[in-house]
C-alpha positions as a Markdown table, in Angstrom:
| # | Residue | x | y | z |
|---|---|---|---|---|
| 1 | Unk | 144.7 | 109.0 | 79.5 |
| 2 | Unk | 143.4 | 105.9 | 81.3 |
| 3 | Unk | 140.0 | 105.8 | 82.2 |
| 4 | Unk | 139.8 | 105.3 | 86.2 |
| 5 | Unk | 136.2 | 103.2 | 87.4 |
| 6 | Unk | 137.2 | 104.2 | 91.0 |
| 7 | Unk | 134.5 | 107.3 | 90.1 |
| 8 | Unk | 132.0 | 104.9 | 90.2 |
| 9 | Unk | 132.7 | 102.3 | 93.0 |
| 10 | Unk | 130.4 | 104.2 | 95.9 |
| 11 | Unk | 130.3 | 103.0 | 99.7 |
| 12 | Unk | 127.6 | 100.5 | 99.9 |
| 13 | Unk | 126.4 | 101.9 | 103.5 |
| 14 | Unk | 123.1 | 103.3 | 103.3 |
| 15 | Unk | 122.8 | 107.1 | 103.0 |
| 16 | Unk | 121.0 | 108.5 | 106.3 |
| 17 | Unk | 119.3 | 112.3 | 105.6 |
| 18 | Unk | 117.7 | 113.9 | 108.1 |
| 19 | Unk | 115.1 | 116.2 | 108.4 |
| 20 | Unk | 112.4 | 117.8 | 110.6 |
| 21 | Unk | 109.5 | 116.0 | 111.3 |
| 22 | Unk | 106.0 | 117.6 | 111.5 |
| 23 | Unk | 105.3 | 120.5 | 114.1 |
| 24 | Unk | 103.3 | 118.2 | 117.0 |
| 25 | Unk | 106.1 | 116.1 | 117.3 |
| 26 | Unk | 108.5 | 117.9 | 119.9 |
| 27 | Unk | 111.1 | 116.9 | 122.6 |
| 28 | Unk | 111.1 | 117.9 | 125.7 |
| 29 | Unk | 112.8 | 121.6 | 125.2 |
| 30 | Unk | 109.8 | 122.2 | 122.7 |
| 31 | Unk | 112.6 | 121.4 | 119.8 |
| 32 | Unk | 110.8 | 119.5 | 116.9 |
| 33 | Unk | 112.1 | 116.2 | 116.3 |
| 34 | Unk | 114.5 | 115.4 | 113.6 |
| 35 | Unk | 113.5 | 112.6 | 111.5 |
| 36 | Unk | 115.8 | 110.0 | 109.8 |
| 37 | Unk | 115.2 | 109.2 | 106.7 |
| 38 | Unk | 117.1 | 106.0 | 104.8 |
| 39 | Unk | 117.6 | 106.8 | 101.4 |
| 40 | Unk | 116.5 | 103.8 | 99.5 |
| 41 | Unk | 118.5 | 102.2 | 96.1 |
| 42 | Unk | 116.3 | 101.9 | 93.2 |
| 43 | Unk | 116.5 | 98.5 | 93.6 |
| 44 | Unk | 114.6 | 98.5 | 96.6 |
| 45 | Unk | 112.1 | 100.5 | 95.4 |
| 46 | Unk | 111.3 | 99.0 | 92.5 |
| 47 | Unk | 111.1 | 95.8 | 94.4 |
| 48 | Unk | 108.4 | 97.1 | 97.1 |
| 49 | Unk | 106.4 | 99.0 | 94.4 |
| 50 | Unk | 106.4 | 95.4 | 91.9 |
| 51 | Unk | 105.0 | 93.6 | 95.2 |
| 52 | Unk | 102.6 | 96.1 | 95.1 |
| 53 | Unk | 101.4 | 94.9 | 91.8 |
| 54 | Unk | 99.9 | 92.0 | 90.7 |
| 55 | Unk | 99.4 | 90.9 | 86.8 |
| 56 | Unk | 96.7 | 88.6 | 85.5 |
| 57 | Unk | 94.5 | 87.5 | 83.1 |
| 58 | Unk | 91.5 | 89.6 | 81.5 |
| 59 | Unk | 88.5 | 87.9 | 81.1 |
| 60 | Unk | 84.8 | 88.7 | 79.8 |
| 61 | Unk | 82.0 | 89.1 | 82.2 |
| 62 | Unk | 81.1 | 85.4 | 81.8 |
| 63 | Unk | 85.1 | 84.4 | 83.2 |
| 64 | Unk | 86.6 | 83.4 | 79.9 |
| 65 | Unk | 90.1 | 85.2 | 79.1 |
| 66 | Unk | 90.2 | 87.9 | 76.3 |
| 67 | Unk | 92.1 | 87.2 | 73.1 |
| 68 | Unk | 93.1 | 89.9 | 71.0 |
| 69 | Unk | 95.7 | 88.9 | 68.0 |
| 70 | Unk | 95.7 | 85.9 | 68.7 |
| 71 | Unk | 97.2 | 86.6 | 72.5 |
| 72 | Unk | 96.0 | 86.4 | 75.8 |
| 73 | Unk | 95.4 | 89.7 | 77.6 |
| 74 | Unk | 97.2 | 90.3 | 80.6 |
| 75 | Unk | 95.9 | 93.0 | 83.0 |
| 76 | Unk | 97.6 | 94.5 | 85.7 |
| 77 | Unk | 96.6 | 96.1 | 89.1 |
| 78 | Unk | 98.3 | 98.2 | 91.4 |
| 79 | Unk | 97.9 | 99.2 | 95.0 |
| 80 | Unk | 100.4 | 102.9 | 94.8 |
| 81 | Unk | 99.1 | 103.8 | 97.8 |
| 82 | Unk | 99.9 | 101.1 | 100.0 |
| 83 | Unk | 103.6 | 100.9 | 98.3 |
| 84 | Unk | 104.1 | 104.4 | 99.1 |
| 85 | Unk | 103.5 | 103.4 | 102.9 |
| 86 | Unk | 105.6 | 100.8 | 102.5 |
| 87 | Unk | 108.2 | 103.1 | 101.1 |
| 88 | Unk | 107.7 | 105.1 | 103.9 |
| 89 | Unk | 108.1 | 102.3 | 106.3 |
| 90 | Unk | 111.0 | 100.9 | 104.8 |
| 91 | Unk | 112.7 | 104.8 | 104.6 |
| 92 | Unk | 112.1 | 106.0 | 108.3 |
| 93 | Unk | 115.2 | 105.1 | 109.9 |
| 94 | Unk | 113.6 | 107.2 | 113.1 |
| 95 | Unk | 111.0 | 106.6 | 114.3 |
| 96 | Unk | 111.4 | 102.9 | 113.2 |
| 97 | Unk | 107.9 | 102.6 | 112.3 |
| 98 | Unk | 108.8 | 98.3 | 112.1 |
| 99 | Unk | 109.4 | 98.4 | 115.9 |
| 100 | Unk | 107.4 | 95.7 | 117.6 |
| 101 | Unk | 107.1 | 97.8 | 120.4 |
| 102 | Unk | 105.4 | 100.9 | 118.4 |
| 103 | Unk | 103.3 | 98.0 | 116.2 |
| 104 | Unk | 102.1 | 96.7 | 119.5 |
| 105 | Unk | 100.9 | 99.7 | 121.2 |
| 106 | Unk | 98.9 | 100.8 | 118.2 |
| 107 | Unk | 97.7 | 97.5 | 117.7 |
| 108 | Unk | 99.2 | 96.3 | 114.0 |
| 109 | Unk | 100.3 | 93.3 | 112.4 |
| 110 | Unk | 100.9 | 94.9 | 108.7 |
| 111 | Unk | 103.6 | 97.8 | 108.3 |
| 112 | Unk | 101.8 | 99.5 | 105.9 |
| 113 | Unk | 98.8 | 100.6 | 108.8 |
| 114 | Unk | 101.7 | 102.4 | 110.7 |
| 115 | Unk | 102.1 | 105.8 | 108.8 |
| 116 | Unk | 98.0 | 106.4 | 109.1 |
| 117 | Unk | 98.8 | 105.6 | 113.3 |
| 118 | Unk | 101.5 | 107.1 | 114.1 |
| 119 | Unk | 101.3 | 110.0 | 111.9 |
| 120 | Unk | 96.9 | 110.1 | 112.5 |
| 121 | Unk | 96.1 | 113.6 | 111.3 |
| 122 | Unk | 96.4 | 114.8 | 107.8 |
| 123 | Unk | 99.2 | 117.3 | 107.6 |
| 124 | Unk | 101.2 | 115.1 | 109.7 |
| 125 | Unk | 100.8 | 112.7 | 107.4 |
| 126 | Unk | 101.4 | 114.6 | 104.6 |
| 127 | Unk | 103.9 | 116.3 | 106.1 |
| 128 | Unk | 106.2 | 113.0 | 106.8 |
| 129 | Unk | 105.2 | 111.6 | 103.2 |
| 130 | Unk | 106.8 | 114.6 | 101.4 |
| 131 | Unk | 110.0 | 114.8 | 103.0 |
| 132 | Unk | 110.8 | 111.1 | 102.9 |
| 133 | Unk | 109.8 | 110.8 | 99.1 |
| 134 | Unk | 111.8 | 114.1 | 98.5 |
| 135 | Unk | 114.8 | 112.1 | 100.4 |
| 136 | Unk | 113.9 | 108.9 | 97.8 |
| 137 | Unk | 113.9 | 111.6 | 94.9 |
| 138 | Unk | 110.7 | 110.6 | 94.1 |
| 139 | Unk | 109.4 | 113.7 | 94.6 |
| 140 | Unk | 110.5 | 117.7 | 94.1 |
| 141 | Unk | 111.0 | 119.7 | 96.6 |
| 142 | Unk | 108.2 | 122.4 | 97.3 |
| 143 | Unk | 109.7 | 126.2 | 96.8 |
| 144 | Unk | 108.2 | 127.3 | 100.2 |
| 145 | Unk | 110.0 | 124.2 | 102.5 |
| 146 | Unk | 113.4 | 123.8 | 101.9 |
| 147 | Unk | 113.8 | 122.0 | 105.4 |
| 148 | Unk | 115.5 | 118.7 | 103.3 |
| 149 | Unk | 117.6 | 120.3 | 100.9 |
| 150 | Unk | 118.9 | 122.2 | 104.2 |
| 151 | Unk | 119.5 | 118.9 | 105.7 |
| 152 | Unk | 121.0 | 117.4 | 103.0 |
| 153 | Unk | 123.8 | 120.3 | 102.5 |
| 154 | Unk | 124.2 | 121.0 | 106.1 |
C-alpha cells in the first residue's frame, strides 16, 4: 500500500471563522455583528509573540554582566500582553482594526492601542479577546458560550 502525501498538502488560503461579536455592537435591524476572525499559522504567531520579546544580558546592580559556570547570563523579557493585541490585530479580518481610516478617527499610530479603542469597555474587550484566541486555538472554549464552535461547524 503506497503511502499518499496528498493528506497533507492543505490549501494555503487563510482560514476565515466567524463569530458574534460583543452585544453593543449591532447593525441596523438590532442583529449583533458577526466578526471575522483570520485563523493565524503558528508561524505567525510565534513570529509576533518573539517580537514581543527581547533577550539580554543580566548584570549586577553596579552594570557588570552575571557569570555563572563560566557563562554569561542571558535574561529575557516579555511584553504577553501587548502580543496578544497584536494577535488580535493581526486575527480580526472584520473590523480591520489596521484600517487607516479606524486608526485615524481614534487617533493611533501603533496597532496594538486599537483593541483597548475600539473595543473601550471591559467585557467588550474581553469578549472579542476570547473568541479570537479560541479561533487561534490558543484558548478553550468556555462550557457556557459555544457561539465559535457553532460558527466553526455551521
Amino acid at each position: 500500500m503506497k503511502k499518499d502525501l496528498k493528506y497533507f498538502m492543505r490549501s494555503q488560503e487563510p482560514e476565515i471563522v466567524t463569530a458574534p461579536g460583543p452585544e453593543s455592537f449591532k447593525d441596523e435591524q438590532g442583529n449583533v455583528i458577526q466578526f471575522e476572525i483570520k485563523v493565524l499559522t503558528q508561524e505567525e504567531i510565534n513570529k509576533i509573540n518573539d517580537g514581543y520579546r527581547k533577550r539580554s544580558m543580566a548584570t549586577d546592580k553596579k552594570g557588570n554582566p552575571l557569570i555563572a559556570m563560566g557563562e554569561v547570563v542571558w535574561k529575557t523579557e516579555k511584553d504577553s500582553a501587548k502580543a496578544s493585541r497584536h494577535l488580535m490585530v493581526e486575527a480580526l479580518h472584520y473590523p480591520n482594526l489596521k484600517d487607516p481610516e479606524l486608526m485615524n478617527y481614534y487617533g493611533c499610530a501603533d496597532v496594538t492601542e486599537m483593541p483597548f479603542k475600539v473595543f473601550p469597555k471591559a467585557d467588550e474587550y474581553q469578549h472579542v479577546s476570547r473568541i479570537v484566541m479560541q479561533a487561534l486555538g490558543l484558548a478553550s472554549s468556555v462550557n457556557d458560550d459555544e457561539d465559535l464552535n457553532e460558527a466553526k461547524n455551521s
